[in-house]
C-alpha positions as a printed Julia matrix, in Angstrom:
153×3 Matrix{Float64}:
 -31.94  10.52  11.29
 -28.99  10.54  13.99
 -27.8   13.31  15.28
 -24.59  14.44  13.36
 -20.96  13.56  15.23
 -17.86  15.03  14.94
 -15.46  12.83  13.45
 -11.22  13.87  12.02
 -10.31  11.64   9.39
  -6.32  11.4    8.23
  -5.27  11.11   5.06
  -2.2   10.06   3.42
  -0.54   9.27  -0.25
   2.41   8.55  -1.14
   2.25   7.56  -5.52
   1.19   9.81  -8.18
  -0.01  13.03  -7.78
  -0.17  13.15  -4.08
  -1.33  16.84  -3.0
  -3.69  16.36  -5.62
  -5.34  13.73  -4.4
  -5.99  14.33  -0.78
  -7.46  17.4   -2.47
  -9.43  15.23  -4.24
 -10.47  12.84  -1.59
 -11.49  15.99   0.96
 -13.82  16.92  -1.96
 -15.05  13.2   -1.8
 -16.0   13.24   1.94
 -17.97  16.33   1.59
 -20.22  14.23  -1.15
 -21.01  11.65   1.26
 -24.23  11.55   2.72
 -25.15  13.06   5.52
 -21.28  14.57   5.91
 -20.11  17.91   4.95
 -16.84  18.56   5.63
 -16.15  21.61   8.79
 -12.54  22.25   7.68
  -9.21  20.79   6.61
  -5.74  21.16   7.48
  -3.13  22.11   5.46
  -0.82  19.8    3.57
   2.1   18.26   5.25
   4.85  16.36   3.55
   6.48  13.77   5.9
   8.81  10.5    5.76
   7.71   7.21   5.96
   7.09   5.86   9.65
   7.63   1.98   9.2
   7.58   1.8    5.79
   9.69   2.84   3.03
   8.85   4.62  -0.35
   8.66   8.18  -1.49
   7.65  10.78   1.04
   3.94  10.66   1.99
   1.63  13.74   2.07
  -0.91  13.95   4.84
  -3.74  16.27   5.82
  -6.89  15.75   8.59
 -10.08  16.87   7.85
 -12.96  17.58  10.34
 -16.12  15.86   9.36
 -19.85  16.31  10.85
 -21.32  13.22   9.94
 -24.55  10.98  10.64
 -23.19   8.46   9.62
 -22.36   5.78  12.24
 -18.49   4.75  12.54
 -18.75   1.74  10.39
 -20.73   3.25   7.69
 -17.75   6.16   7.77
 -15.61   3.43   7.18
 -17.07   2.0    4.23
 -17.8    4.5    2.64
 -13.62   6.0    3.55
 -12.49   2.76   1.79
 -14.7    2.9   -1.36
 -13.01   6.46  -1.78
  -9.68   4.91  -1.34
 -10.48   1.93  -4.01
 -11.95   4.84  -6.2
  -8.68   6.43  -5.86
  -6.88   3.0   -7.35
  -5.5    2.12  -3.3
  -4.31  -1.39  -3.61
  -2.92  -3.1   -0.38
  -0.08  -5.14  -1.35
   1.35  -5.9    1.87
   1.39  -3.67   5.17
   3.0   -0.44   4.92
   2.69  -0.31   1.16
   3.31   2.92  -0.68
   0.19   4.15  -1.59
  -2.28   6.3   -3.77
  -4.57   7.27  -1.06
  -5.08   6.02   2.66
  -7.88   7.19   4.75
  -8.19   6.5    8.82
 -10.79   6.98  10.67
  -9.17   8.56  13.63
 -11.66  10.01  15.83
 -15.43   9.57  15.8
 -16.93  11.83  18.54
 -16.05  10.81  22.04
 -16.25   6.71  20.84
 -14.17   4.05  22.1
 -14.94   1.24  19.88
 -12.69  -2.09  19.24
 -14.05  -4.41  16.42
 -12.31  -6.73  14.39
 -12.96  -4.16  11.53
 -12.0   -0.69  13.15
 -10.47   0.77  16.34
 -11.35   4.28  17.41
  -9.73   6.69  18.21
  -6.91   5.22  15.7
  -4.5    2.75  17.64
  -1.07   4.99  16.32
  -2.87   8.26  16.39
  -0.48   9.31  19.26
   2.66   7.61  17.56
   2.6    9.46  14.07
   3.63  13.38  13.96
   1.9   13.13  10.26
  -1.32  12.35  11.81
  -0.56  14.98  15.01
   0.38  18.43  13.38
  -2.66  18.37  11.58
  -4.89  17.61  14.05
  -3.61  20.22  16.15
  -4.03  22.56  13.3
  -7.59  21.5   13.82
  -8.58  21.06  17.15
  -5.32  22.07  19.49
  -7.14  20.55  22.45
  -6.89  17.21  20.91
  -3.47  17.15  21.22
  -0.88  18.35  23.91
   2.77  19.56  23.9
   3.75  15.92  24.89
   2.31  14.54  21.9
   4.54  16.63  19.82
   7.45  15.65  21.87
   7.13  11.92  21.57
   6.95  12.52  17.95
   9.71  15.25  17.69
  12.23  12.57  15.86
   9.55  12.44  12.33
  10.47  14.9    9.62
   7.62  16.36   9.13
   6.94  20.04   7.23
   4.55  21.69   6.12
C-alpha cells in the first residue's frame, strides 16, 4: 500500500440545497478508500467568478489519502455525478463541483488533471478556506489579489 499524502480538495455548489451538499460530499470523501478526511473548513458563500447563476457555496477539506492523484480524481467525479453534476457548458451553475487542488508537494500536468489547481491562486472561494486550513499555504498577497470577490463566511 502507498504511503498516505496529503491532499485539499475544494468544493463548490451552486443549485439545490447547497450547504447541504458539500456536507454531504465531505461525508463522501471520508468513505473512500484509503482516505479519511483530517478536517474541513467552514462554509463560505461567494459570487460567481466567470460565471453567472445563484451564489455558490464553497468549503476545502484536508484529505490523507493513498490514493494516487488520478484515482482521487475519479473517484471526486463519481461523487459529483452521484450528486446529479451535469456539465452543460463551462462555468455552469452547478449541484456539486469538486477540484483536486493540492496533492502533496506534486506538480503534475496531464491532459486529465493539473495540480496544484491552475486558478487556485485566482479564486478567494478556493483561498479563505484553505487558509482556514493550512495558513502556510497561502500568503497575505494571495488575499490581496483576490480582495475584489465577495466572499463571506
Amino acid at each position: 500500500m502507498r504511503e498516505a499524502v496529503v491532499a485539499f480538495v475544494g468544493l463548490g455548489a451552486n443549485l439545490g440545497d447547497a450547504p447541504q451538499a458539500l456536507q454531504d460530499a465531505i461525508a463522501a470523501l471520508g468513505q473512500l478508500p484509503s482516505t479519511r478526511v483530517v478536517q474541513s473548513s467552514r462554509i463560505y458563500r461567494s459570487a460567481p467568478v466567470d460565471a453567472s447563476g445563484p451564489d455558490y457555496f464553497n468549503a476545502v477539506a484536508q484529505l490523507e489519502t493513498a490514493l494516487d492523484a488520478p484515482g482521487l480524481l475519479r473517484h471526486l467525479q463519481a461523487i459529483e455525478q452521484a450528486a446529479g453534476r451535469e456539465r452543460p457548458y463551462h462555468h455552469a451553475p452547478r449541484t456539486l463541483d469538486l477540484d483536486l487542488l493540492l496533492y502533496g508537494s506534486a506538480r503534475i500536468d496531464s491532459a486529465r488533471l493539473t495540480v496544484p489547481h491552475p486558478r487556485l491562486r485566482e479564486r478567494a472561494f478556493v483561498l479563505l478556506p484553505l487558509r482556514e486550513l493550512a495558513p502556510a499555504l497561502v500568503s497575505d498577497a494571495d488575499l490581496a489579489a483576490v480582495a475584489g470577490q465577495r466572499i463571506t463566511p
